[in-house]
MDAnalysis code that builds the backbone (N, CA, C; Angstrom):
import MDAnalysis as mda
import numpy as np

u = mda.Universe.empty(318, n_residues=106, atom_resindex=np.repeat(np.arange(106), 3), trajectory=True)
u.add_TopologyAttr("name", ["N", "CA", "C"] * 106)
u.add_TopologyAttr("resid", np.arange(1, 107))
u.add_TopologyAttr("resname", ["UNK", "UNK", "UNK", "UNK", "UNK", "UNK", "UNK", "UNK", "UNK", "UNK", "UNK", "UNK", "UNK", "UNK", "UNK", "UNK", "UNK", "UNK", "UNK", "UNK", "UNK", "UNK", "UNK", "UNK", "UNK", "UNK", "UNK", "UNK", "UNK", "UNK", "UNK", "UNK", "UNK", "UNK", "UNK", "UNK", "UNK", "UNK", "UNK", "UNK", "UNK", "UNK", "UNK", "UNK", "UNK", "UNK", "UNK", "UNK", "UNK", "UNK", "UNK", "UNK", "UNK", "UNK", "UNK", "UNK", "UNK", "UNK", "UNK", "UNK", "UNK", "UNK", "UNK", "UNK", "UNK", "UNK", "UNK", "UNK", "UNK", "UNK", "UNK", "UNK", "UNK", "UNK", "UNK", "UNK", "UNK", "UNK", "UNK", "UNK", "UNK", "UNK", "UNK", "UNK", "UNK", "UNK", "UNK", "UNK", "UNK", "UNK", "UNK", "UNK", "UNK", "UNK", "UNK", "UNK", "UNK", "UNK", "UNK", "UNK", "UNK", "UNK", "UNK", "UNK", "UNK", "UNK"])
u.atoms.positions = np.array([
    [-136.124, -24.544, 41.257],
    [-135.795, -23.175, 41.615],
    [-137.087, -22.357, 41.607],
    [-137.479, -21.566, 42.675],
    [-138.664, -20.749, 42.380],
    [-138.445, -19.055, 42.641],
    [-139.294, -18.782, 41.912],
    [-138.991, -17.459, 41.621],
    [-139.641, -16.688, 42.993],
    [-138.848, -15.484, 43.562],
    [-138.744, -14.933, 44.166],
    [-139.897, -13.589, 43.859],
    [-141.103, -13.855, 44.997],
    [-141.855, -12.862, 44.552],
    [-141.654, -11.169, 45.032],
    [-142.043, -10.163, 44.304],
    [-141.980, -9.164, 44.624],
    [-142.452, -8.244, 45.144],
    [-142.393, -7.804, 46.905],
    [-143.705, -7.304, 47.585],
    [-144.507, -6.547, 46.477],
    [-145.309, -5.890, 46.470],
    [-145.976, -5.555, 45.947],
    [-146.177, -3.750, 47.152],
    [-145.923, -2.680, 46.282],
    [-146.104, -1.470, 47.116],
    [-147.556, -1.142, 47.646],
    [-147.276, -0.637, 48.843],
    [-148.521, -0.620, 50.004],
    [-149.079, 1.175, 49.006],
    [-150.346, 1.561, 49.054],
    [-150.733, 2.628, 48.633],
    [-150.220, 4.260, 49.407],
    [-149.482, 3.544, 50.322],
    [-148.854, 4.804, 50.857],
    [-147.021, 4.677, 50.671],
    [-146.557, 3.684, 50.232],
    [-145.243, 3.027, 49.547],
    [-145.522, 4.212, 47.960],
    [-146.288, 3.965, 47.413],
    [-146.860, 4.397, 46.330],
    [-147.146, 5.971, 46.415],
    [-147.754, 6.588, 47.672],
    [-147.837, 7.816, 47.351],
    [-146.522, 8.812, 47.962],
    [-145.902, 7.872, 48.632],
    [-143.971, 8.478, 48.939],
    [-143.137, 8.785, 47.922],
    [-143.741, 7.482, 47.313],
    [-142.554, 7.623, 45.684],
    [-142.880, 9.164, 44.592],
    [-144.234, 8.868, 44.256],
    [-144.720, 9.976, 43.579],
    [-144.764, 11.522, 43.894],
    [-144.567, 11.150, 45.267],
    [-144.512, 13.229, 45.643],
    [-142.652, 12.839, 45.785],
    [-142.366, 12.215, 46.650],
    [-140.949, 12.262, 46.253],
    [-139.996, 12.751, 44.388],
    [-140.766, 12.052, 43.544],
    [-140.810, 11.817, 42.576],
    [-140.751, 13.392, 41.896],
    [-141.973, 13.735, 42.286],
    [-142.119, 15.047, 41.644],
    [-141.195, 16.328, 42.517],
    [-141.502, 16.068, 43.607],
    [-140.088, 17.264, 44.452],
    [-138.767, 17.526, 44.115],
    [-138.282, 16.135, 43.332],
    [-136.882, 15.923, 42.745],
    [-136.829, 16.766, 41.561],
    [-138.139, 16.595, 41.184],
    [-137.784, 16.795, 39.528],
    [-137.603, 18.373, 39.907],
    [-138.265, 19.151, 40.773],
    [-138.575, 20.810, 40.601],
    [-137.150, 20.810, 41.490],
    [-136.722, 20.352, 42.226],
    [-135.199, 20.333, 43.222],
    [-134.262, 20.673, 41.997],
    [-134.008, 19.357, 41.137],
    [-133.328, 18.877, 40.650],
    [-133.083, 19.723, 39.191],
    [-134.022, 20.670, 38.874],
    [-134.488, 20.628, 37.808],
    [-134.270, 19.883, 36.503],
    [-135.056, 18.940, 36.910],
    [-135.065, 17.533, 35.862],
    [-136.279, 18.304, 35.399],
    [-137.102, 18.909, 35.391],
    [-138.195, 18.883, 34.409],
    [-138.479, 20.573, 34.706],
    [-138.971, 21.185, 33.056],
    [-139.414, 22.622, 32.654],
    [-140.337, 22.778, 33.392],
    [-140.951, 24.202, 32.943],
    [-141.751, 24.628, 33.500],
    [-142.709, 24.442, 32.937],
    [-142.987, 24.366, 31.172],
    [-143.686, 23.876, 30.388],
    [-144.401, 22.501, 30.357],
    [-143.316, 21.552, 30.442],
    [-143.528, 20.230, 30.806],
    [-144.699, 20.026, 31.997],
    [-144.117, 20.640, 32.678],
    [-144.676, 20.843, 34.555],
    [-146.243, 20.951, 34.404],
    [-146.117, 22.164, 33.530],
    [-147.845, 23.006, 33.354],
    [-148.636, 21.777, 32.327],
    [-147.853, 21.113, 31.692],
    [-148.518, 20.278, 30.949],
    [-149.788, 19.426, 31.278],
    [-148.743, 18.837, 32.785],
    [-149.432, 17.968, 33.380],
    [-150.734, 18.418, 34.262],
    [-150.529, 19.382, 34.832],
    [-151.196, 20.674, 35.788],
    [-153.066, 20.201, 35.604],
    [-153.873, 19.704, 36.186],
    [-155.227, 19.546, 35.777],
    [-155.784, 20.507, 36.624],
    [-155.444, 21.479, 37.434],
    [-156.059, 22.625, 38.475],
    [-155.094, 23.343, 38.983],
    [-155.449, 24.521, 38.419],
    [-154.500, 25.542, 39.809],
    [-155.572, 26.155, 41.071],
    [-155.140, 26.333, 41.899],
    [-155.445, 26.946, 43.151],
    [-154.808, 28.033, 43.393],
    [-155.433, 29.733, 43.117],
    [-154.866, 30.757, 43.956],
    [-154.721, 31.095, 44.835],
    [-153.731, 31.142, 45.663],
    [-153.619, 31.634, 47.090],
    [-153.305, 33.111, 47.252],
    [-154.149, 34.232, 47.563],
    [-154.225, 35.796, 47.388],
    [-153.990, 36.468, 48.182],
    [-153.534, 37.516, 48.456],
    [-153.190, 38.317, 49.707],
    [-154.855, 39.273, 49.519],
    [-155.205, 39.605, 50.405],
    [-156.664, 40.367, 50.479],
    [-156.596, 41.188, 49.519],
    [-155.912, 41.661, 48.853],
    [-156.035, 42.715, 47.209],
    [-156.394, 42.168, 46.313],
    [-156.111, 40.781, 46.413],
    [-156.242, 39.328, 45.349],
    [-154.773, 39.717, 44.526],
    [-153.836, 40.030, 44.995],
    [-152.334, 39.800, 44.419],
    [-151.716, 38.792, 45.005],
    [-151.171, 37.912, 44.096],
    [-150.947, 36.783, 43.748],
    [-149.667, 36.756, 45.708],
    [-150.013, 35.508, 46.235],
    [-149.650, 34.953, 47.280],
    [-148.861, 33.810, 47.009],
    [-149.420, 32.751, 46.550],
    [-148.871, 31.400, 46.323],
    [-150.058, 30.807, 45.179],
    [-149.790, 29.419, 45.030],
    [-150.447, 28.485, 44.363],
    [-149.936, 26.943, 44.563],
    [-151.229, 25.947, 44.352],
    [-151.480, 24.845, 44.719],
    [-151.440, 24.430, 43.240],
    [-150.872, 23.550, 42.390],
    [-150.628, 22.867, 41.550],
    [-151.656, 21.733, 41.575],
    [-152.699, 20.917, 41.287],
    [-152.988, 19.521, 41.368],
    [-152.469, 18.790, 39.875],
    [-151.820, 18.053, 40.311],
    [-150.714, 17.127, 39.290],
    [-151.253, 16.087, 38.853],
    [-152.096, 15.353, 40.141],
    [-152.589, 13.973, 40.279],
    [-154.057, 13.721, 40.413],
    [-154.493, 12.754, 40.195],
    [-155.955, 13.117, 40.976],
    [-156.561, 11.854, 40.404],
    [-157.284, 11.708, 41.314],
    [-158.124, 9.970, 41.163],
    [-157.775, 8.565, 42.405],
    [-156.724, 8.940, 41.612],
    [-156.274, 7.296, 42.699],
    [-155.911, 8.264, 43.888],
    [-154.402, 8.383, 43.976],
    [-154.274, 9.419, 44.883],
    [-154.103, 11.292, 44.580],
    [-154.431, 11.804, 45.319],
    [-154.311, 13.164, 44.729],
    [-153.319, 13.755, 45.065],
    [-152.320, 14.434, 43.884],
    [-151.347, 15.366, 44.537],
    [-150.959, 16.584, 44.342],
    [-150.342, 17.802, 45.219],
    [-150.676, 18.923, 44.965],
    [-149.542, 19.393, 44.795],
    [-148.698, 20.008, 43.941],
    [-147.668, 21.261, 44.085],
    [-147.813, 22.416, 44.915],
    [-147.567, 22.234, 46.362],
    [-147.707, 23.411, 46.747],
    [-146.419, 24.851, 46.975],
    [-147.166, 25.838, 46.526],
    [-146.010, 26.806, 46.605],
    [-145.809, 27.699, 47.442],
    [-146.941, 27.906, 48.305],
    [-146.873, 28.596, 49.765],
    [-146.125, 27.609, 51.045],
    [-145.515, 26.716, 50.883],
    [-144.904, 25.482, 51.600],
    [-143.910, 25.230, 51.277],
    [-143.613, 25.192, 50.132],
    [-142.623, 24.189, 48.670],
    [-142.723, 23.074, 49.255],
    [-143.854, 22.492, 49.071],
    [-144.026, 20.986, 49.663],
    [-144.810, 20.150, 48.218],
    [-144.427, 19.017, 48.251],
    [-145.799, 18.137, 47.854],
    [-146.467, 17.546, 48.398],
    [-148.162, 17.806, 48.485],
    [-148.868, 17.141, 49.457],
    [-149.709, 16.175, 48.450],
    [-149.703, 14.629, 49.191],
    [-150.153, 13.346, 48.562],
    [-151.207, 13.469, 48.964],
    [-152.322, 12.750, 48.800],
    [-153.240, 12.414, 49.825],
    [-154.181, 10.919, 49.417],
    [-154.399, 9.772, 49.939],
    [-154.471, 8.603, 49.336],
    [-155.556, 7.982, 50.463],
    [-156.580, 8.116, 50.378],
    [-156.947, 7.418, 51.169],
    [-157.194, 8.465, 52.693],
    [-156.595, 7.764, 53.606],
    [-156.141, 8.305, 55.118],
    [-155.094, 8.449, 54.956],
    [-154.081, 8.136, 53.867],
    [-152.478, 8.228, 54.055],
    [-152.545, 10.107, 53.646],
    [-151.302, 10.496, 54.010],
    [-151.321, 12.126, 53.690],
    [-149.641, 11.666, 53.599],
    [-148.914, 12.435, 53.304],
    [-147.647, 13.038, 52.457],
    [-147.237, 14.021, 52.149],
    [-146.102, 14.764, 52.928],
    [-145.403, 15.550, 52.548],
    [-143.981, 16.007, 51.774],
    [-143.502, 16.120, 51.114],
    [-142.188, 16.155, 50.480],
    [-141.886, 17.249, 50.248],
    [-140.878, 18.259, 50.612],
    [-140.509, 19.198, 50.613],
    [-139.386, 19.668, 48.816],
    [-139.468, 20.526, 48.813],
    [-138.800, 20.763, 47.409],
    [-138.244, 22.196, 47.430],
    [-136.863, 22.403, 46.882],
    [-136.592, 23.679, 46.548],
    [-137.253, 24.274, 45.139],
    [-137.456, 25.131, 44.465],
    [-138.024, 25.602, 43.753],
    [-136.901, 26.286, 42.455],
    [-136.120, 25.000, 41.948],
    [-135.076, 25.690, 41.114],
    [-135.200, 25.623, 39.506],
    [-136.689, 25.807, 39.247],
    [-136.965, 25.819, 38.044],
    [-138.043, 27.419, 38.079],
    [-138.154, 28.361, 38.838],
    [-138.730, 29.494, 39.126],
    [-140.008, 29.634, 38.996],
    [-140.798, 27.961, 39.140],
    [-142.358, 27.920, 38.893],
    [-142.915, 28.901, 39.905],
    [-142.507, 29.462, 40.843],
    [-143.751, 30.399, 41.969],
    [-143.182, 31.749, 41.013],
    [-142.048, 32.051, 40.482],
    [-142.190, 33.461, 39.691],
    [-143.169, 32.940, 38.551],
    [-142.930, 32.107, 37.919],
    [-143.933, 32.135, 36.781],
    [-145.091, 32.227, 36.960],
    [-145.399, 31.704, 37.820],
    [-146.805, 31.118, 38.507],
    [-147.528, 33.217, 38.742],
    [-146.351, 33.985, 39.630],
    [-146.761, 34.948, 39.820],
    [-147.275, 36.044, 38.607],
    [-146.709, 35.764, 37.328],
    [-146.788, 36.150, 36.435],
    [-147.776, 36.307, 35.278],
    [-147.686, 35.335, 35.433],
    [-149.838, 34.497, 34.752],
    [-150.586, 34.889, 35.887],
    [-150.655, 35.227, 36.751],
    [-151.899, 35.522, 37.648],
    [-151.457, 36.382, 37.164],
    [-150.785, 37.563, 37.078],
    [-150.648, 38.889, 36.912],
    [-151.293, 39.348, 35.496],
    [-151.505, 38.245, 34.917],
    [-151.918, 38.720, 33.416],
    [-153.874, 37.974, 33.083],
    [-154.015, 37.894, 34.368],
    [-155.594, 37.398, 34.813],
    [-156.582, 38.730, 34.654],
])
């Protein structure tokens, strides 16, 4: 009997799962806002010309592939290589109010 091997995920198999992954959790709200910021290694301000708070770019990931929370989109953007990734997300844990809030206290 031989054992049945297991493809092995392609690096863009890999960066579907992970922005998928994370879109669910902010959809779903499977995960805080605390939790969220935990992970957070960069924010990115996005400003309206007054510099009052517009949006923000989350980076979650970074190294292998990089990934961004974006909140001017509600997307997650992967990026791996040449592979790129988008995953769309509703925002039902109120990270772009919070988000607006801490800039406000900058």
């Amino acid at each position: 009997m031989t054992a049945l091997k297991k493809k092995s995920e392609t690096c863009e198999e890999q960066l579907h799962r992970m922005c998928k992954a994370h879109a669910e959790e902010i959809t779903e709200g499977k995960i805080s806002i605390d939790k969220l910021m935990e992970s957070v290694l960069d924010i990115e301000w996005i400003t309206h010309n007054d510099h009052k708070y517009k949006a923000a770019r989350l980076l979650v990931t970074f190294g292998g592939p990089n990934v961004w929370v974006n909140l001017q989109t509600n997307t997650v953007d992967g990026y791996w290589g040449t592979d790129k990734v988008h995953w769309g997300f509703v925002d039902n844990i109120g990270l772009d109010d919070y988000l607006e809030e801490i800039h406000g206290c900058k």
